[in-house]
OpenMM code with the backbone's topology and positions (N, CA, C; nanometers):
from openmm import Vec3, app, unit

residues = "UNK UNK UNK UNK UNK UNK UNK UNK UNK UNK UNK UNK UNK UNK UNK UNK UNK UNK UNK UNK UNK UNK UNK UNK UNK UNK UNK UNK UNK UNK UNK UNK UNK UNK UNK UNK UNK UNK UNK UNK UNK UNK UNK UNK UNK UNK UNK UNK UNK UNK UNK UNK UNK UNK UNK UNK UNK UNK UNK UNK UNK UNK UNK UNK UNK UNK UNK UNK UNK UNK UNK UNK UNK UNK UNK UNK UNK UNK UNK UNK UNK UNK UNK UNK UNK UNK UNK UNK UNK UNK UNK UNK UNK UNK UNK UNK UNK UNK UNK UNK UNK UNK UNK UNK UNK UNK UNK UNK UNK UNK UNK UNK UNK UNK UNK UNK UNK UNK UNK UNK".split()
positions = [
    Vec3(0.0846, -0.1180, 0.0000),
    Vec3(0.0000, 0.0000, 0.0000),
    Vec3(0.0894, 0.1248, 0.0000),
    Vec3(0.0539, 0.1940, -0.0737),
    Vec3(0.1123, 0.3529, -0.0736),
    Vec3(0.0735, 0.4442, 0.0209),
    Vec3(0.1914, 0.5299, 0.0433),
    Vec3(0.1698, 0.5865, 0.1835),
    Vec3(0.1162, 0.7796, 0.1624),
    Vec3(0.0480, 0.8244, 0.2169),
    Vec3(0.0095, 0.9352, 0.1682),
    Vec3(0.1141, 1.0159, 0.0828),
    Vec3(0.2054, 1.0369, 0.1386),
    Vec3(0.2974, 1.1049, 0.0984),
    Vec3(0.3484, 1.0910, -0.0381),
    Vec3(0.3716, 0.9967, -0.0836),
    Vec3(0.4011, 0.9140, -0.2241),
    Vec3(0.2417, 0.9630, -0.3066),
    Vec3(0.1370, 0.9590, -0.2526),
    Vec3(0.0322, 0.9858, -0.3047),
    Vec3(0.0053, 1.1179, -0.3508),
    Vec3(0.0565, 1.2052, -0.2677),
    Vec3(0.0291, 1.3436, -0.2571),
    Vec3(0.1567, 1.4269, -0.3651),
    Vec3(0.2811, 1.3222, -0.3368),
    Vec3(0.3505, 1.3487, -0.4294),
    Vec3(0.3010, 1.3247, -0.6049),
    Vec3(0.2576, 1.2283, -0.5771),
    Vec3(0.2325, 1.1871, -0.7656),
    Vec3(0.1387, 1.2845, -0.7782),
    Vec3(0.0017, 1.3213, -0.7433),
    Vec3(-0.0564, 1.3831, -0.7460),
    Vec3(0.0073, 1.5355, -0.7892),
    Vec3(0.0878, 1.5587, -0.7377),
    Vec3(0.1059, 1.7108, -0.7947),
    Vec3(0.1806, 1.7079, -0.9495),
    Vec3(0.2625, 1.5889, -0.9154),
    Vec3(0.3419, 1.5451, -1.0581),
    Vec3(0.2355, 1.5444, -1.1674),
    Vec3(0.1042, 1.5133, -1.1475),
    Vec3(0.0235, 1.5223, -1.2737),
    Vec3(-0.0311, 1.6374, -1.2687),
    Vec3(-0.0658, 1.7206, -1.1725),
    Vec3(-0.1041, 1.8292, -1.1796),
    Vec3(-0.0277, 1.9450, -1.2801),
    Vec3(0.0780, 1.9735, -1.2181),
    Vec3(0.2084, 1.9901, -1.2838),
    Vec3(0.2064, 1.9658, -1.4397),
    Vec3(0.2114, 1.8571, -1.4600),
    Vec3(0.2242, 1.7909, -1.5904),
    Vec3(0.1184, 1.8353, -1.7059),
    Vec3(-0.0156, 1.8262, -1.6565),
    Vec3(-0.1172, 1.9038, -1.6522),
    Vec3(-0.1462, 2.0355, -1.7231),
    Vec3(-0.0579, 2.1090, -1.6228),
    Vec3(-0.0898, 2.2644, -1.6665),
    Vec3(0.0298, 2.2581, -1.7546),
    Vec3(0.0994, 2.2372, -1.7793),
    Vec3(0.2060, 2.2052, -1.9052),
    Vec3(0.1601, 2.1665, -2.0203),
    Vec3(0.0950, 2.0518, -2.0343),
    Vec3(0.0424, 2.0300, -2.1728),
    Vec3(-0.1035, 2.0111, -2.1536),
    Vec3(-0.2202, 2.0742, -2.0900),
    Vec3(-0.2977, 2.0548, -2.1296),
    Vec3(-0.3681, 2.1410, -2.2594),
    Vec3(-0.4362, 2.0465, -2.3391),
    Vec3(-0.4723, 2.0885, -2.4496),
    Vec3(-0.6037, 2.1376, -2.4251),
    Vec3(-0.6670, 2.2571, -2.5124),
    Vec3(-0.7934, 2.3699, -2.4438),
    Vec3(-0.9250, 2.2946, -2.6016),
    Vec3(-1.0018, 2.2008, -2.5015),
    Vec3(-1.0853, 2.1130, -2.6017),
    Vec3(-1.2118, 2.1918, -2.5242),
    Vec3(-1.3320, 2.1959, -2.6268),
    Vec3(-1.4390, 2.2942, -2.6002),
    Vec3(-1.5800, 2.2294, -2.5139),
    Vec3(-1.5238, 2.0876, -2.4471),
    Vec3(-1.6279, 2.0683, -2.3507),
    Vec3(-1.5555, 2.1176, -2.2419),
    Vec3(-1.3961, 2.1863, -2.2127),
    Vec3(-1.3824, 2.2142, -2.0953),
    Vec3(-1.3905, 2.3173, -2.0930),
    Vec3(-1.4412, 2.4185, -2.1999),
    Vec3(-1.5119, 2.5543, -2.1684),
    Vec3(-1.6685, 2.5779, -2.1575),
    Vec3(-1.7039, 2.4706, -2.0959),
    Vec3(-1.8674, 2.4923, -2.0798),
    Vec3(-1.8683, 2.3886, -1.8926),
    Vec3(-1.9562, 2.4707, -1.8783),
    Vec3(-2.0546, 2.4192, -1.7579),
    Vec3(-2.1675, 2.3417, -1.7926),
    Vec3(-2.1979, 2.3511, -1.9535),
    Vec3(-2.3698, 2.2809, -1.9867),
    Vec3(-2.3329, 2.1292, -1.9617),
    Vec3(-2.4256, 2.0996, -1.8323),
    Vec3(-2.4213, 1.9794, -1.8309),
    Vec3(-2.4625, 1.8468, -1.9613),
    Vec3(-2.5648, 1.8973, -2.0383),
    Vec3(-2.6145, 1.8694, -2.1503),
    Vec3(-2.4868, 1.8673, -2.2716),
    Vec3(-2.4116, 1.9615, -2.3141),
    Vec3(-2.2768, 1.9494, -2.3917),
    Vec3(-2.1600, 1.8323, -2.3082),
    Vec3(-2.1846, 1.8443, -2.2074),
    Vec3(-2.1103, 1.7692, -2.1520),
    Vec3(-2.1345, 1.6481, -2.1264),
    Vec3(-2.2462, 1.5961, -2.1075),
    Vec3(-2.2763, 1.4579, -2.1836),
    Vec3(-2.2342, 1.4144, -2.3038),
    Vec3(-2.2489, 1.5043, -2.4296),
    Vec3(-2.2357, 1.4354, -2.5257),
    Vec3(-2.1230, 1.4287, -2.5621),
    Vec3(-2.0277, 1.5198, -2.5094),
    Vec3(-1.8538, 1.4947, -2.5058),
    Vec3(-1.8484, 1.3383, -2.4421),
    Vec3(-1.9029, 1.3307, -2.3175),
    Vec3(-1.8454, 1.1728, -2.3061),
    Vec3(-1.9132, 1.0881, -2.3382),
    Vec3(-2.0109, 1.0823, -2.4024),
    Vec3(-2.0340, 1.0030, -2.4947),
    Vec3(-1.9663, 0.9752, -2.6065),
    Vec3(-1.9753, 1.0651, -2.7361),
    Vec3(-1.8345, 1.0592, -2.8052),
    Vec3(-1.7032, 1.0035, -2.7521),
    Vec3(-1.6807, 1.0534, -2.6562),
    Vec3(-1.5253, 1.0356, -2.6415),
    Vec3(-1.4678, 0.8649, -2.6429),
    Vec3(-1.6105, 0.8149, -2.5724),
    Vec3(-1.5717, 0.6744, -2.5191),
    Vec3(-1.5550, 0.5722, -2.7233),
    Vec3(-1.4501, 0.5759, -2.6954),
    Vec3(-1.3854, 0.4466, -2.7980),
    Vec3(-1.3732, 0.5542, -2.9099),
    Vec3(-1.3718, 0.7336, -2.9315),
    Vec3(-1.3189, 0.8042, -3.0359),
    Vec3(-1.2211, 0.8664, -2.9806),
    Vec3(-1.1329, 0.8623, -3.0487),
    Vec3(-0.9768, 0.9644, -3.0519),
    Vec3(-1.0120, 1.1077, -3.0480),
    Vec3(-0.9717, 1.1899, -2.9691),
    Vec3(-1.0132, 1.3213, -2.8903),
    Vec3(-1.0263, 1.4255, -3.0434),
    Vec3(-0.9271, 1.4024, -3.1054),
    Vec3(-0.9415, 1.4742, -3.2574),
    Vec3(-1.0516, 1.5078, -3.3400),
    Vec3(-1.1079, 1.3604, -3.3372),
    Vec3(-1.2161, 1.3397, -3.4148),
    Vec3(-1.3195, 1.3560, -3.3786),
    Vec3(-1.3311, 1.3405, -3.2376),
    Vec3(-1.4493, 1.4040, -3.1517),
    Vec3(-1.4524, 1.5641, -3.1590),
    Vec3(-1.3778, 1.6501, -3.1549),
    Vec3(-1.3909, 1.7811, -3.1671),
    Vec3(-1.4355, 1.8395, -3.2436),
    Vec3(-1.4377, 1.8040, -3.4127),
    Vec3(-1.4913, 1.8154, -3.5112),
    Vec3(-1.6454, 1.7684, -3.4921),
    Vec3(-1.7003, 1.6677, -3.4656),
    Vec3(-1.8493, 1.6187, -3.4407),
    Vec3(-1.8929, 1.7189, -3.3189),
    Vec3(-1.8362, 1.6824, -3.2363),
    Vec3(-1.8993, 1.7693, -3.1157),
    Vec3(-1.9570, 1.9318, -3.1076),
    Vec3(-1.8406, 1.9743, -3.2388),
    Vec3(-1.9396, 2.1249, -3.2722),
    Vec3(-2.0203, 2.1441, -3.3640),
    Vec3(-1.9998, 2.0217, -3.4618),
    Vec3(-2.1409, 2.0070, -3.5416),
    Vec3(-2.2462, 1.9861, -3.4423),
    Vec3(-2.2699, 1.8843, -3.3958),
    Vec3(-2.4006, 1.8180, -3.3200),
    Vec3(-2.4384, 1.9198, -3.2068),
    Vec3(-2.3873, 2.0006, -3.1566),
    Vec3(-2.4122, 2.1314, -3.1113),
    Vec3(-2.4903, 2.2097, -3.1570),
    Vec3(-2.4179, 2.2658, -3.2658),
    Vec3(-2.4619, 2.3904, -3.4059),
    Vec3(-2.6063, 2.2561, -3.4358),
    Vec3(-2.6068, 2.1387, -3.4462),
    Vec3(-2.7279, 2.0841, -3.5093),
    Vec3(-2.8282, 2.0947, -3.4160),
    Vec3(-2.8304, 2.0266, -3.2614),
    Vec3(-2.8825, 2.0131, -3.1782),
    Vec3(-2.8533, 2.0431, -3.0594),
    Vec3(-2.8692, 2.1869, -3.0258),
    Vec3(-2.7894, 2.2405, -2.9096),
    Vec3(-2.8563, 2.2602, -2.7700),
    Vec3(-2.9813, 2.1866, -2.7679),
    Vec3(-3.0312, 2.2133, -2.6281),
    Vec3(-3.0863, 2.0298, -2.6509),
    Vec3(-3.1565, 2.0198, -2.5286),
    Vec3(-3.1813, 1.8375, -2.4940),
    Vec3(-3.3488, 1.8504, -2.5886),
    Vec3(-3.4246, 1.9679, -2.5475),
    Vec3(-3.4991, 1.9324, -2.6687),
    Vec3(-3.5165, 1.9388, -2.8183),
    Vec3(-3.3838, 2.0313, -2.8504),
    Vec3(-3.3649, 1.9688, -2.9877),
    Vec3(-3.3622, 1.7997, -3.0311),
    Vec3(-3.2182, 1.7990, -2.9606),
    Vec3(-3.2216, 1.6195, -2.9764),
    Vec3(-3.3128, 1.5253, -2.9512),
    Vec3(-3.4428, 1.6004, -2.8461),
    Vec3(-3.5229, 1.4576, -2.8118),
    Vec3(-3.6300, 1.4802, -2.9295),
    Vec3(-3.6340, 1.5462, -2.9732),
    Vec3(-3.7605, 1.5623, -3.1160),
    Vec3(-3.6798, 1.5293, -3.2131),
    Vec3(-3.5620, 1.5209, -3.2804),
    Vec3(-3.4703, 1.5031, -3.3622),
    Vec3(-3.5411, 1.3029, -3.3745),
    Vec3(-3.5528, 1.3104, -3.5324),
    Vec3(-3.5693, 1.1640, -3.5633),
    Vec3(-3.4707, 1.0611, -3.6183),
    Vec3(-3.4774, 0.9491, -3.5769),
    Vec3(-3.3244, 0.8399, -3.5463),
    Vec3(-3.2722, 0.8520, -3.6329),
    Vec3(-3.3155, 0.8809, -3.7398),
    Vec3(-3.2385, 0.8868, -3.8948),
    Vec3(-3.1360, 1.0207, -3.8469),
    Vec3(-3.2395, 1.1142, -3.8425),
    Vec3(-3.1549, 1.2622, -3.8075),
    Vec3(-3.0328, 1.2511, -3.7215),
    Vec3(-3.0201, 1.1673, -3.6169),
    Vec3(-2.9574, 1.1803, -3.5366),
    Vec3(-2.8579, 1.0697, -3.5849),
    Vec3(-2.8612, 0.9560, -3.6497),
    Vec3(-2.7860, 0.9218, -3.6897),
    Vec3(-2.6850, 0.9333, -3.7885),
    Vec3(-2.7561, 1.0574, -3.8860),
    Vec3(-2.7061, 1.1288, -3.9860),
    Vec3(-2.5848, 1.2117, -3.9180),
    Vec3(-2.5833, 1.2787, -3.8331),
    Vec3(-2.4986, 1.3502, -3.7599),
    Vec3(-2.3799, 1.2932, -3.6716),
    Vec3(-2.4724, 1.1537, -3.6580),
    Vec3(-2.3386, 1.0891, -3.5896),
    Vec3(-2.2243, 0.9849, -3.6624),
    Vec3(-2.2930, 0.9924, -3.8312),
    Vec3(-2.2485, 0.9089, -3.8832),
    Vec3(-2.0668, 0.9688, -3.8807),
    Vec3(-2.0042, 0.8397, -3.8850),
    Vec3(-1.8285, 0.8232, -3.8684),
    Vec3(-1.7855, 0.8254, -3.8008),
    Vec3(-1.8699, 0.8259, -3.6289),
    Vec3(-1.8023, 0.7996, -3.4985),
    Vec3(-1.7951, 0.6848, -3.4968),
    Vec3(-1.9535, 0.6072, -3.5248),
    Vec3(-1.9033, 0.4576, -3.5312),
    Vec3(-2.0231, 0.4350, -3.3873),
    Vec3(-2.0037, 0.3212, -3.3697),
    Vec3(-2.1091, 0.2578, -3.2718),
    Vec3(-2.2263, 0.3577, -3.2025),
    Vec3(-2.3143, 0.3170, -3.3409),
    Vec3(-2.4107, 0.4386, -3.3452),
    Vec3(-2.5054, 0.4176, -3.2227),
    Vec3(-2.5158, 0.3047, -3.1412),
    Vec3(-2.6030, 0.2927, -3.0425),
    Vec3(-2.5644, 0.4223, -2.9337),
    Vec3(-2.4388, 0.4846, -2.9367),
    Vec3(-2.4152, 0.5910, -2.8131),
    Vec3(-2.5373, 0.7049, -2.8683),
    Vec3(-2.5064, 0.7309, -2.9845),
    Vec3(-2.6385, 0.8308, -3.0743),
    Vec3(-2.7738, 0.7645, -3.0101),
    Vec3(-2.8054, 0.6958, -3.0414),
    Vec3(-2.9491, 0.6546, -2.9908),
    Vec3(-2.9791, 0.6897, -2.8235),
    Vec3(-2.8797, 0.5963, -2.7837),
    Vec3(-2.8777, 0.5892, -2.6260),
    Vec3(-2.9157, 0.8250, -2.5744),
    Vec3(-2.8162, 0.8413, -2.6690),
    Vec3(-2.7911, 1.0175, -2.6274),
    Vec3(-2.9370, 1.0856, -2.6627),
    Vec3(-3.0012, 1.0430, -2.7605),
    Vec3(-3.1668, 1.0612, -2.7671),
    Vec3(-3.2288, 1.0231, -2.6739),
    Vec3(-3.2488, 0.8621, -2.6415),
    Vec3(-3.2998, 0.7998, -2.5611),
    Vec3(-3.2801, 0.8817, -2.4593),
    Vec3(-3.1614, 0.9372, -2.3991),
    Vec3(-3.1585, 0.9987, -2.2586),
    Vec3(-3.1961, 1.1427, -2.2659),
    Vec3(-3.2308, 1.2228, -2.4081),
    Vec3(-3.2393, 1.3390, -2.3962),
    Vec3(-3.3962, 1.3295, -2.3696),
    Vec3(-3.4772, 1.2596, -2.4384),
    Vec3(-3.5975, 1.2275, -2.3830),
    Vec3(-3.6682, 1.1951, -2.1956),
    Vec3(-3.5677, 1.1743, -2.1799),
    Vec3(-3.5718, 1.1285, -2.0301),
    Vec3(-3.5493, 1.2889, -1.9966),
    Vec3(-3.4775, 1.3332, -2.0065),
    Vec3(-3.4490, 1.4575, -1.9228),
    Vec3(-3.5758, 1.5966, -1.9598),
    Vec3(-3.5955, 1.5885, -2.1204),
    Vec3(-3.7407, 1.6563, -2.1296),
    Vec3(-3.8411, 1.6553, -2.0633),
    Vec3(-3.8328, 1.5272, -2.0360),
    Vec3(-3.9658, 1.4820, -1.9481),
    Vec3(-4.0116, 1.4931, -1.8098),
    Vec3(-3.8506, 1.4897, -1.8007),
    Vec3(-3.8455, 1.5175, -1.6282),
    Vec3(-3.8916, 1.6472, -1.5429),
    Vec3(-3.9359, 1.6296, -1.4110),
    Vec3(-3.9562, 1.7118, -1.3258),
    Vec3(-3.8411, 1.8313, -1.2684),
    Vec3(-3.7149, 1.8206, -1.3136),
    Vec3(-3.6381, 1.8686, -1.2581),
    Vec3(-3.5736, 1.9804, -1.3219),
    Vec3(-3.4481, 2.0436, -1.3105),
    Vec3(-3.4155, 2.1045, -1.3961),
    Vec3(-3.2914, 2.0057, -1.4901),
    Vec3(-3.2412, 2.0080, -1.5775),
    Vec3(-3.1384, 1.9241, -1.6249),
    Vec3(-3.0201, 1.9118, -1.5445),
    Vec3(-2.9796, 2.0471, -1.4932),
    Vec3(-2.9008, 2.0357, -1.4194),
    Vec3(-2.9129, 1.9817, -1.2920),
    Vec3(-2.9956, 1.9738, -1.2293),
    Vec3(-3.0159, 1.8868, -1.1227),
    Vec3(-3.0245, 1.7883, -1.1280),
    Vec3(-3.0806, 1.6984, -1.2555),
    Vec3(-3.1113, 1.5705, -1.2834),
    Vec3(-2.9701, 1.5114, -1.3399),
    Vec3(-2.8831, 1.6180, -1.3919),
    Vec3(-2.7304, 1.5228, -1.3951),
    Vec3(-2.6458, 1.5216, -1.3019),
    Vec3(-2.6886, 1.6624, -1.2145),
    Vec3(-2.5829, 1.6443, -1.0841),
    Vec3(-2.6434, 1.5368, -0.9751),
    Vec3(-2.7344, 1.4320, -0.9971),
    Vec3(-2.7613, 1.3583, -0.8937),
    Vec3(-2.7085, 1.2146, -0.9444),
    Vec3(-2.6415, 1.1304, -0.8422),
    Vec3(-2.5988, 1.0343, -0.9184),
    Vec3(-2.7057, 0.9078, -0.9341),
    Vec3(-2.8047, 0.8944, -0.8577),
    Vec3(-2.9026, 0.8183, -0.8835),
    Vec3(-3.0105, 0.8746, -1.0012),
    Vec3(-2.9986, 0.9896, -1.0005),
    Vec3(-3.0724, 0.9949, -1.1394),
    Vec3(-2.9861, 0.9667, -1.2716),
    Vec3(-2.8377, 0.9874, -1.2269),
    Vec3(-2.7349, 0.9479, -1.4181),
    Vec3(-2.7583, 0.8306, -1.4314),
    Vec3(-2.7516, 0.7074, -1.3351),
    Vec3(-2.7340, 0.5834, -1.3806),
    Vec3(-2.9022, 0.5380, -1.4104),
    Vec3(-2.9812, 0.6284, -1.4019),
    Vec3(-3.1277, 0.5379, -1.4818),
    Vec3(-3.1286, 0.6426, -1.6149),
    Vec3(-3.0451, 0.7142, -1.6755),
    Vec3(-2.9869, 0.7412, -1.7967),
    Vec3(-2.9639, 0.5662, -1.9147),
    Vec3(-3.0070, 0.5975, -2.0270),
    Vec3(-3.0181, 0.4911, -2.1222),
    Vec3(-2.8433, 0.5203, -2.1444),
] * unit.nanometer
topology = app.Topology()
chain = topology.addChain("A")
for resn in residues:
    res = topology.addResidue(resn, chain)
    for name in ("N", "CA", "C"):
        topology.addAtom(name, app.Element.getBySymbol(name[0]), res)
């Protein structure tokens, strides 16, 4: 087991490392919890490159949760076509629907963690 200290050390080493090369990608200039879903969606199994390019289309296409939840599967698949495992597209409808519907505000309904995981 590692001892705090060793911990606290690495920890700054990436911090450090961090503000050195971090690269300025445009879900880390937003607070919208809603953009920020669909960054990690994308991201999972696409190369950060190629996601940056989609991610400001599908924005500019569908930039609030009820755009996307009225948006039809074709539509939405049209937009996602060349990421590749188009079920994250569906699933990202599927869940924008959920959040239209909901009682809450969006932002409350993603900052709770029992409400993300009944997310499609």
């Amino acid at each position: 087991m590692l001892d705090n200290q060793t911990i606290v050390s690495f920890q700054e080493k990436i911090r450090k490392r961090r503000e050195t090369h971090r690269r300025d990608l445009p879900w880390r200039n937003t607070k919208d919890p809603y953009a920020i879903r669909i960054s990690e969606s994308m991201l999972c199994q696409t190369q950060v490159n190629r996601v940056i390019e989609y991610y400001n289309k599908r924005l500019e296409k569908f930039p609030t949760v009820q755009d996307l939840a009225k948006a039809s599967n074709e539509e939405v698949l049209r937009m996602w076509s060349g990421l590749g495992y188009n079920s994250r597209a569906l699933r990202l409808k599927q869940s924008a629907i959920v959040l239209q519907n909901s009682t809450v505000t969006i932002r409350d309904y993603m900052e709770s963690y029992d409400n993300l995981i009944t997310l499609p």
